[in-house]
C-alpha positions in Angstrom: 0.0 0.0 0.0 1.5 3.7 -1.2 2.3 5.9 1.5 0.8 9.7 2.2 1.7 11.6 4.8 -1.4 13.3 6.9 -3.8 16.4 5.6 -5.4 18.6 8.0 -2.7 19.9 10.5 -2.0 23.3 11.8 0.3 25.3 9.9 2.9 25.8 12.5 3.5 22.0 13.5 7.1 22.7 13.1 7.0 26.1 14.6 10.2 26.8 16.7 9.7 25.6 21.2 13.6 25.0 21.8 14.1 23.0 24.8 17.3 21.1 24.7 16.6 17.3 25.4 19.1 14.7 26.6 19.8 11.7 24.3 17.9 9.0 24.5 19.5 5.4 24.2 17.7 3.5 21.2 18.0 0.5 18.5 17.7 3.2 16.0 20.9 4.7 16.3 22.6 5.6 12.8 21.1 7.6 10.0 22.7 6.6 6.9 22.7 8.7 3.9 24.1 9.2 0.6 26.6 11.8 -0.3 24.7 12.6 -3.3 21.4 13.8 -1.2 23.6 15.2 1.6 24.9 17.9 -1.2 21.5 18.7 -2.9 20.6 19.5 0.8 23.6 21.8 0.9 22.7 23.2 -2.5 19.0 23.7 -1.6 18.5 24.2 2.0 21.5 24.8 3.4 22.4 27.8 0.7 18.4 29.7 1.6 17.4 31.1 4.6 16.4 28.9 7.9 12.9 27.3 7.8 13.1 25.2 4.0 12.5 21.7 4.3 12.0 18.8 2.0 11.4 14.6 2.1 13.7 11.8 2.5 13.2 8.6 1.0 15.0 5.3 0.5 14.6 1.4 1.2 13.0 0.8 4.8 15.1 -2.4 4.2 18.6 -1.1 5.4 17.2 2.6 5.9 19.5 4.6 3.8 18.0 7.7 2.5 19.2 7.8 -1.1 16.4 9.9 -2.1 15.5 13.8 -1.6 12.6 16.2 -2.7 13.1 19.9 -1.7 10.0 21.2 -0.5 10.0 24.3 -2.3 6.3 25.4 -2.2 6.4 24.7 1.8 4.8 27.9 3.7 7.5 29.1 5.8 7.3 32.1 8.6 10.5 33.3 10.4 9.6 30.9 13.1 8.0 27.8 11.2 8.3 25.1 8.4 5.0 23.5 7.1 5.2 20.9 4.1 3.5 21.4 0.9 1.1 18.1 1.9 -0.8 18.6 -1.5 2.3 18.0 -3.6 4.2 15.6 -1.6 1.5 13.1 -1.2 1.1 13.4 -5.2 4.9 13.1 -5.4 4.6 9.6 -3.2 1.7 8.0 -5.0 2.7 8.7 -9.0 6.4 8.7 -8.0 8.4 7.4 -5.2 5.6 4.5 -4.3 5.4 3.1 -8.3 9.4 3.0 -8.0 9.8 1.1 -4.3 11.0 5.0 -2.5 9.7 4.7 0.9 9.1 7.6 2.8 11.9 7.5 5.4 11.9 10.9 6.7 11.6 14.6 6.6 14.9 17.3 6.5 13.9 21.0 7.9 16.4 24.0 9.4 16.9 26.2 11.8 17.6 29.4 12.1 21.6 29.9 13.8 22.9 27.6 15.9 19.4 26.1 16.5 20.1 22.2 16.1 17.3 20.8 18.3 14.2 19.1 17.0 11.0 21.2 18.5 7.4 19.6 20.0 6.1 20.7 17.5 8.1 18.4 15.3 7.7 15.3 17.9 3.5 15.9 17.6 3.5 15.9 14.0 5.9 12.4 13.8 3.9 10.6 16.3 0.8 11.1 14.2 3.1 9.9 10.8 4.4 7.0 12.8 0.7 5.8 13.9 -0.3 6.3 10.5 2.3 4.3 9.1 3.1 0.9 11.1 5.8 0.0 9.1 7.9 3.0 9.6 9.5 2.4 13.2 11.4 5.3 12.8 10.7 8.8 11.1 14.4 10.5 10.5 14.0 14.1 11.3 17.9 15.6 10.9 17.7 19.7 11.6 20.3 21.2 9.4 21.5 24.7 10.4 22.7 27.1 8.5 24.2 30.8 7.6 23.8 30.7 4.3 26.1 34.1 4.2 28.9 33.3 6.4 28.8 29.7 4.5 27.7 27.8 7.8 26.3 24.7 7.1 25.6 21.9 9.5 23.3 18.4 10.0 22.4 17.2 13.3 20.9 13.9 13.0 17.4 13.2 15.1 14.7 10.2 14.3 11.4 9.8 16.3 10.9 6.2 17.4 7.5 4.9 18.8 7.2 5.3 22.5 3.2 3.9 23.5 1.0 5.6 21.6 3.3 8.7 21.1 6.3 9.3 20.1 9.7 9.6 21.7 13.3 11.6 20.3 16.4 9.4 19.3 19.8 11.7 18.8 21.0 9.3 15.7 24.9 9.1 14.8 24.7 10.5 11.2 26.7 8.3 8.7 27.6 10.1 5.0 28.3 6.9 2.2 29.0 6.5 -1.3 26.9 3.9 -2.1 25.3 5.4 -5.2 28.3 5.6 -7.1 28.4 1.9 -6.8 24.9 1.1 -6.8 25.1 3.4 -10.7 27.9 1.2 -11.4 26.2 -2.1 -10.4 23.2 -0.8 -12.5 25.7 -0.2 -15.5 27.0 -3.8 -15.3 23.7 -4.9 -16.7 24.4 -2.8 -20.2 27.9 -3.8 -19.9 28.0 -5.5 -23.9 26.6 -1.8 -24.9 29.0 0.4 -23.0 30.7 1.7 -25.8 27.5 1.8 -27.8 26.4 4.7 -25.7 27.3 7.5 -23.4 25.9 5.5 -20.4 26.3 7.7 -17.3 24.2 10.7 -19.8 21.4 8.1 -20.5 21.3 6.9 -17.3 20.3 10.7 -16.4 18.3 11.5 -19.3 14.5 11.6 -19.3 12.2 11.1 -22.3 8.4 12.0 -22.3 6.3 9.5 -24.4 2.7 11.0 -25.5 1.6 7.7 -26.8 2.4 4.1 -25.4 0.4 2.0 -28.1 2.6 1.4 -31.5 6.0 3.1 -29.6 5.6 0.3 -26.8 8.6 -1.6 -28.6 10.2 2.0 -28.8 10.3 2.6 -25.5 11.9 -0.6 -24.4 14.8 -0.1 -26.5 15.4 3.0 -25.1 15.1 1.6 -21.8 17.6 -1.0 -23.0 19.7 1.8 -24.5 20.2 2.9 -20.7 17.7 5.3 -20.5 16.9 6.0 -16.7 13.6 8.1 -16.3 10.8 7.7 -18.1 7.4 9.8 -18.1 4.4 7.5 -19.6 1.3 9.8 -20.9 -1.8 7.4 -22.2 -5.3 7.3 -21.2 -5.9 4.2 -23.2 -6.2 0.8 -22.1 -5.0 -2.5 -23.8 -7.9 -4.1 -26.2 -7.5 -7.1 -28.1 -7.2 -5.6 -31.5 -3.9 -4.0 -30.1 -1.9 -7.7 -30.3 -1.6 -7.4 -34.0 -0.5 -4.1 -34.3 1.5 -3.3 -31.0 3.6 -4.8 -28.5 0.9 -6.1 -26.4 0.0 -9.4 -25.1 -2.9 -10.9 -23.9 -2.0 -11.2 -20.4 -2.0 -7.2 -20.8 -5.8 -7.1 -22.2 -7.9 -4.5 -20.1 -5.1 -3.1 -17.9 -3.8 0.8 -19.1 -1.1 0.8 -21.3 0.9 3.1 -19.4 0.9 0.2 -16.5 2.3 -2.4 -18.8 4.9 -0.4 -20.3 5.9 1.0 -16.8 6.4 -2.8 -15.9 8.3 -4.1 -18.7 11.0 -0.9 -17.9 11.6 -1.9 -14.6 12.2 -5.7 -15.7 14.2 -4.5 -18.0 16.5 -2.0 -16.0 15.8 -2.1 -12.2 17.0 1.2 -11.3 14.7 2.9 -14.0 12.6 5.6 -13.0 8.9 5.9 -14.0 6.1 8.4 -13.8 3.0 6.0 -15.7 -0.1 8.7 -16.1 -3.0 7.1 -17.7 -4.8 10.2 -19.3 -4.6 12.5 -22.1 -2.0 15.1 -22.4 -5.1 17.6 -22.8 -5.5 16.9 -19.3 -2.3 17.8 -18.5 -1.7 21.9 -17.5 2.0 23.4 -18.3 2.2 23.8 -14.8 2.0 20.0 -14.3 3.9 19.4 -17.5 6.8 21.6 -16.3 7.3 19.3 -13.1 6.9 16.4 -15.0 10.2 17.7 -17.3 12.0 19.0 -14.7 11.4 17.8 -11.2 14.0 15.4 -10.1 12.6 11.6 -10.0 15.2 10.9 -7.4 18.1 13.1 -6.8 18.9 15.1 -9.1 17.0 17.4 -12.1 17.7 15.2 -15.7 20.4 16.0 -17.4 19.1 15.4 -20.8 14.8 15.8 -21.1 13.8 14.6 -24.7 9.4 15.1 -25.4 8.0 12.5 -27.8 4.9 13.1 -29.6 3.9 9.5 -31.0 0.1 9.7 -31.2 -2.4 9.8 -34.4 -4.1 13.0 -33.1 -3.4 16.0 -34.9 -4.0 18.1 -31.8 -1.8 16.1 -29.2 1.0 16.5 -31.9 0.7 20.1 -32.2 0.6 20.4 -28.4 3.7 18.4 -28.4 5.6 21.7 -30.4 3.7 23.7 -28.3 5.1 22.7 -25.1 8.5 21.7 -26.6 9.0 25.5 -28.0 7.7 26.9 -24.4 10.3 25.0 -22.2 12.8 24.9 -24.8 13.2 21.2 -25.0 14.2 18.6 -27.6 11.1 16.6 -29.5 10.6 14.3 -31.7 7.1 13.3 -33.2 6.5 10.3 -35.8 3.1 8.7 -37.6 2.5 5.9 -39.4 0.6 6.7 -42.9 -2.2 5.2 -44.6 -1.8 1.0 -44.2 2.1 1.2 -43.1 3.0 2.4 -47.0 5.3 4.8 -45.2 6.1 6.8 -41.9 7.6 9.8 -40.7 9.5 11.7 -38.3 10.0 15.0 -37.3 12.4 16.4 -34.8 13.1 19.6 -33.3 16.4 20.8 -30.8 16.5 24.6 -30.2 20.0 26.0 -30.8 19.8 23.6 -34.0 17.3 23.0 -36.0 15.6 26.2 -37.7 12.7 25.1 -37.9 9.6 23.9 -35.8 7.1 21.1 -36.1 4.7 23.0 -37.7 6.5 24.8 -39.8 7.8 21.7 -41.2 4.1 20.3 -41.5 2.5 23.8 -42.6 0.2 21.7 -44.6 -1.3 19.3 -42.7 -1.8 22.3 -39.9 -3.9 24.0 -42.9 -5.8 21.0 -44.1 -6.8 20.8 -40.0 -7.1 24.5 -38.7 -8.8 25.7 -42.3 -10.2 23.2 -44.1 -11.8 21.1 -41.1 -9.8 17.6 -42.1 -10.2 15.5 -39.8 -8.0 11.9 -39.9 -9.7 8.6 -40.4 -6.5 6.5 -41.1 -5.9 4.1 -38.5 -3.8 1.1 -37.9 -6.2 -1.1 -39.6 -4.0 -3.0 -43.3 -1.0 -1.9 -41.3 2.0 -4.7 -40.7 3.6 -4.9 -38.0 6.9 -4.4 -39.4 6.3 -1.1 -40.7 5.9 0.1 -37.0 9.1 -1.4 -35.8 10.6 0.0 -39.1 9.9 3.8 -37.8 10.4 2.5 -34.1 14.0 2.1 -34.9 14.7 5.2 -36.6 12.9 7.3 -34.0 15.7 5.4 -31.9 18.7 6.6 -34.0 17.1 10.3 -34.1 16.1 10.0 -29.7 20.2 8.9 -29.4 21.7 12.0 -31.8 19.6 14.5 -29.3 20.0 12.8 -25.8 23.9 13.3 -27.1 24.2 16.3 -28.4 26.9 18.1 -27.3 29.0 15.3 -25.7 32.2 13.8 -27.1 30.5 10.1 -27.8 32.6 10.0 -31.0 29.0 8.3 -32.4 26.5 9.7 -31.2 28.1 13.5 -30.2 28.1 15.4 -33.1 25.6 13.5 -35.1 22.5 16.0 -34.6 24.8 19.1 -36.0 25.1 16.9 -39.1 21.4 16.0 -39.7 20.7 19.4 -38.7 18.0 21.7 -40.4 16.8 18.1 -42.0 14.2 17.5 -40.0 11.5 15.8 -42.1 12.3 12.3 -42.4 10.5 9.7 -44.7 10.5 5.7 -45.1 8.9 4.2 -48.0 8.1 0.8 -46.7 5.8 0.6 -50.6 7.5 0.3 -53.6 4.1 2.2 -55.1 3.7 4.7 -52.3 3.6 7.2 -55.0 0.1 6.1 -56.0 -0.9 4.6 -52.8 -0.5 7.3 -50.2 0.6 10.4 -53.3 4.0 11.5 -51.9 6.1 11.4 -54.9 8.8 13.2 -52.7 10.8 9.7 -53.4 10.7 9.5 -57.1 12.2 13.6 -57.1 14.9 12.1 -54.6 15.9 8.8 -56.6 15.6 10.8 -60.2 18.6 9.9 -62.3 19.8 7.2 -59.2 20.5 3.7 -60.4 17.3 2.2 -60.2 18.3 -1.4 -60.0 19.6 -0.9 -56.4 16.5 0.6 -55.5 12.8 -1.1 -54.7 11.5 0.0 -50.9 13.1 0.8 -47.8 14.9 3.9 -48.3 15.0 6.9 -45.8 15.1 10.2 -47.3 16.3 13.2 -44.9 14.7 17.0 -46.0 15.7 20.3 -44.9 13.7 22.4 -43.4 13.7 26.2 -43.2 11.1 28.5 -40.7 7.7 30.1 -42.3 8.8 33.7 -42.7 7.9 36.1 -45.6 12.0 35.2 -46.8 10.9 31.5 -47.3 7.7 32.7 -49.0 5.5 31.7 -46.1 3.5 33.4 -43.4 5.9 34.1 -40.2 4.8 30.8 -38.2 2.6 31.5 -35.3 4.4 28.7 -33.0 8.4 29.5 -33.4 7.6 33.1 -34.8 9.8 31.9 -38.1 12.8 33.1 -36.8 14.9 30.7 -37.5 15.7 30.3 -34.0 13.5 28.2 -31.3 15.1 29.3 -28.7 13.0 32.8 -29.3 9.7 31.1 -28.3 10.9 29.9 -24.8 8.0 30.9 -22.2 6.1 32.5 -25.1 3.2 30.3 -24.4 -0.3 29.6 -22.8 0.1 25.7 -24.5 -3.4 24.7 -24.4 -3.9 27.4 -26.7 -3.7 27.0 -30.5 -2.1 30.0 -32.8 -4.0 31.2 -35.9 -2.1 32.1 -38.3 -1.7 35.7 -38.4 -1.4 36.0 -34.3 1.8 35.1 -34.6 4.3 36.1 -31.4 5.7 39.3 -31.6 
């Protein structure tokens, strides 16, 4: 059963009652944690004023605390700390509960030389402890600190049953390095594919999949590419006429698809981090969405984030650029066409490529926003080949950004070469001229020798902004100038631009 912690008490639970207290002898007498979570303390808490707090979490299992949330929407006074319940109970049941974090603990300072635990502090833990029988003790460390003088200390204190309160226990506070080795441990399992990839990036990279259903056999691979957070976004649940067409099974039948995907990542790589939302992304605000991108899963903020639009809905896609150009992250969105004939990818970094999604699909947006299309191709005549077939390239395309910038003498410079050609096309139909009408191969192949060619190929298209230069419009997403990076925090997301409102 997930863990919350309790609703409904006063605001000044932690407020500031020194009394100094003599130690009191108990079982639970060593607080272990990890250097890693001891330094985001420093970095967070320790470098603000007195009275920030956040949550400890580990394994109740050998009670290291390898995990830390800072609190930082807690309401503070000069005299009190009081936990932001509404977001820490949501952290616990979509986050640390899915992903075996138990709450171990919570972290909170002083003002000074203040290093004492209050009652204030010993109410509130006996009602967490009688709340939760498994927990026998709730770590409560004080840290104090002067964040201009550069003081910075941890006094280590737990609360351990006592009747039906709560008693003090002065701990003996124990700093390890376990997670080096633990990461290490973890690597040995991709050990044939260490050279493949930069594994310590990957490992610290998060992708955000709109769309579990056809990319379910994407997503493993980039679990078993090293990946090590992963943000699920479906509302759909698995039917029978998915087995054909997806990576499905029938043991999966009925159960959301964000659930079965979230389970094959953590058979796959234990230490993998998952956030499995089963609705639509329309339900998600750019609030939500920004914590979803950002917030750390475990100790640390990403170092990579990559967004993945892989839906059929026109709408979610365009989202998908929407929220991409807002928080100026990396995307990359893909469809299957009319019976598997063909598929495509687009892809957008800012810094790199010029332009956006939609001005590389200017078209389609019109035949939508203008002339009220609506799609009606679905999976149905599709083989299942032509789905792994764009699976993997959206693979190649996901490695060349979660790279970018690094010295992976594969992967590190690859995006810079593929560049501005952000449209990508796979004829999987020899005929797809006449089949689907994009004759975009022939123009390509035109003078080629022929008799190496049938089906198959990947053709790779540059792609310039909509802006009067180009002949175009100025794009009402990116604002067509050439540069994404303009659009950052331009946006109300939910929103679809007409053309001719474009950002000023």
């Amino acid at each position: 059963m997930g863990t919350e912690i309790l609703k409904g008490f006063p605001q000044k639970f932690f407020a500031i009652r020194w009394r100094k207290r003599k130690s009191t002898a108990d079982t639970h007498d060593l607080l272990q944690i990890e250097r890693s979570v001891i330094e985001e303390i420093r970095n967070t808490i320790g470098s603000m004023p007195a009275e920030q707090g956040g949550m400890l979490g580990g394994s109740r299992k050998d009670g290291v605390v390898r995990h830390f949330y800072f609190d930082r929407a807690a309401v503070r006074t000069n005299g009190s700390y009081s936990p932001d319940v509404e977001t820490i109970n949501k952290l616990l049941r979509e986050t640390w509960n899915p992903n075996g974090i138990d709450l171990l603990g919570f972290v909170h300072s002083h003002p000074g030389r203040l290093k004492h635990p209050s009652g204030g502090d010993l109410e509130y833990a006996g009602k967490i402890l009688a709340a939760i029988p498994e927990l026998t003790c709730l770590y409560l460390p004080i840290v104090t600190t002067e964040p201009k003088s550069g003081h910075f200390g941890v006094f280590p204190y737990g609360a351990v049953r006592d009747g039906n309160g709560a008693r003090w226990a002065e701990l003996k506070l124990t700093v390890i390095d376990s997670a080096e080795t633990k990461a290490n441990a973890a690597l040995d399992v991709f050990r044939r594919v260490r050279n493949a990839y930069d594994l310590r990036r990957l490992s610290r990279s998060r992708v955000i999949y709109v769309g579990t259903g056809g990319a379910a056999s994407f997503i493993e691979d980039m679990t078993r590419s090293g990946i090590g957070e992963h943000v699920l976004i479906d509302p759909d649940v698995v039917a029978e006429s998915n087995i054909a067409t997806q990576q499905v099974y029938r043991k999966d039948m009925g159960r959301p698809k964000v659930d079965c995907i979230a389970d094959r990542i953590r058979d796959i790589n234990a230490n993998a981090k998952v956030i499995a939302l089963q609705q639509s992304l329309d339900a998600i605000s750019d609030a939500d969405f920004e914590r979803l991108a950002f917030d750390p899963l475990a100790r640390c903020k990403p170092e990579a984030v990559l967004l993945c639009g892989l839906t059929d809905s026109f709408d979610a896609q365009a989202r998908v650029n929407r929220l991409a150009l807002h928080f100026g992250i990396p995307s990359l969105c893909a469809q299957v066409y009319l019976e598997g004939r063909g598929e495509e990818v687009t892809f957008t970094f800012p810094g790199v490529t010029p332009a956006c999604h939609r001005c590389v699909l200017r078209s389609r947006y019109s035949a939508y926003l203008e002339h009220g299309y609506r799609n009606t191709v679905t999976s149905d005549g599709t083989p299942i080949f032509a789905t792994t077939r764009l699976n993997a390239l959206k693979g190649f395309i996901a490695m060349a950004m979660l790279h970018h910038g690094t010295d992976h003498p594969r992967w590190g410079s690859l995006l810079s070469r593929i560049g501005n050609r952000n449209l990508v096309l796979i004829r999987t139909d020899p005929d797809i001229a006449s089949t689907v009408n994009i004759s975009l191969f022939e123009k390509v192949f035109h003078g080629a020798a022929r008799e190496y060619l049938v089906f198959d190929e990947t053709i790779w298209l540059p792609q310039t902004p909509d802006c009067p230069e180009n002949g175009y419009p100025y794009c009402p997403d990116c604002g067509g100038t050439g540069d994404l990076r303009n659009a950052i925090g331009t946006f109300d997301t939910r929103k679809m631009r007409i053309l001719g409102a474009q950002r000023s």
